[in-house]
C-alpha positions in Angstrom: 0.4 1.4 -5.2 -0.4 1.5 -9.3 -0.5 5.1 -10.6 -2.0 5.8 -14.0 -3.1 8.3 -16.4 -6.6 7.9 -18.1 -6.9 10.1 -21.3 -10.0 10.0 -22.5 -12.1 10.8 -25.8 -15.8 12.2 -25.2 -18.8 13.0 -27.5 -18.8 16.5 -28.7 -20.8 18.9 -25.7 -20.1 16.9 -23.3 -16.8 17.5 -21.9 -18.0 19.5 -18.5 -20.3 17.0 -17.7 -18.4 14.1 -18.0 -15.4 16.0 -16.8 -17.5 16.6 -13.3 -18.6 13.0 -13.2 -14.9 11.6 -13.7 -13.6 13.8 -10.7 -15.9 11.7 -8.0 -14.2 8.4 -9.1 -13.1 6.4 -6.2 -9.3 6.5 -6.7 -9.1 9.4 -9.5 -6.6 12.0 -8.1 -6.4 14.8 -10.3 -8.8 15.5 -13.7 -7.4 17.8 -16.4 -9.4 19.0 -19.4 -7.0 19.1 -22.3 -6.7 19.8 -26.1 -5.6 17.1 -28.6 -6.5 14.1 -29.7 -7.9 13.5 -26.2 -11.0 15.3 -24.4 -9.9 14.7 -20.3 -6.8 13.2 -18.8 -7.4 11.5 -15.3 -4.9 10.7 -12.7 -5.5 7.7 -11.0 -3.9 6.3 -8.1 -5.5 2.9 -6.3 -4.0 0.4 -4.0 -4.0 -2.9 -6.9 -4.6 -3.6 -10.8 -8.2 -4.7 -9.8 -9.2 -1.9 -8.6 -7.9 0.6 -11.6 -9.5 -2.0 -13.5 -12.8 -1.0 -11.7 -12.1 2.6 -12.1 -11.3 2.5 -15.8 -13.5 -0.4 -17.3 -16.5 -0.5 -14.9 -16.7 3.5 -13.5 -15.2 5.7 -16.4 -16.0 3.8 -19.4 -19.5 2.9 -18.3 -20.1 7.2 -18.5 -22.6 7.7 -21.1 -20.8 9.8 -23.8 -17.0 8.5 -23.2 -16.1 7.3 -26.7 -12.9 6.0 -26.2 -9.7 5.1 -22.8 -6.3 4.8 -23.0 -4.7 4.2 -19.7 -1.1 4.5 -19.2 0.6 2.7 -16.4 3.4 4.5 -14.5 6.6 2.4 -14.3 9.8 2.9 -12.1 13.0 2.6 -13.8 
């Protein structure tokens, strides 16, 4: 299993609907609208590196308006 947080950077305005869009993501667990530096953190959760590949590269950043991804990779220590 590969868990990861997405926090993503929007275009101004378009928060909600972006925000509604990320939630049906095949594989994105939880959604969080935040303050910061960042618009919306996603949690992910998929069986395999391809597929939160897919889900970040090819489903989230492909969302007209996302400006900007940075996907953090939980690790066990």
């Amino acid at each position: 299993m590969v868990n990861a947080y997405s926090l993503i950077s929007v275009e101004p305005g378009k928060t909600a609907e972006i925000f509604k869009k990320i939630k049906k993501i095949d594989g994105v667990k939880s959604t969080e609208c935040v303050a910061g530096p960042y618009d919306i953190v996603a949690r992910i959760d998929v069986d395999s590196l391809e597929k939160l590949t897919k889900a970040v590269f090819s489903d989230i950043r492909n969302i007209s308006g996302v400006t900007n991804t940075t996907t953090l990779i939980v690790v066990e220590i």
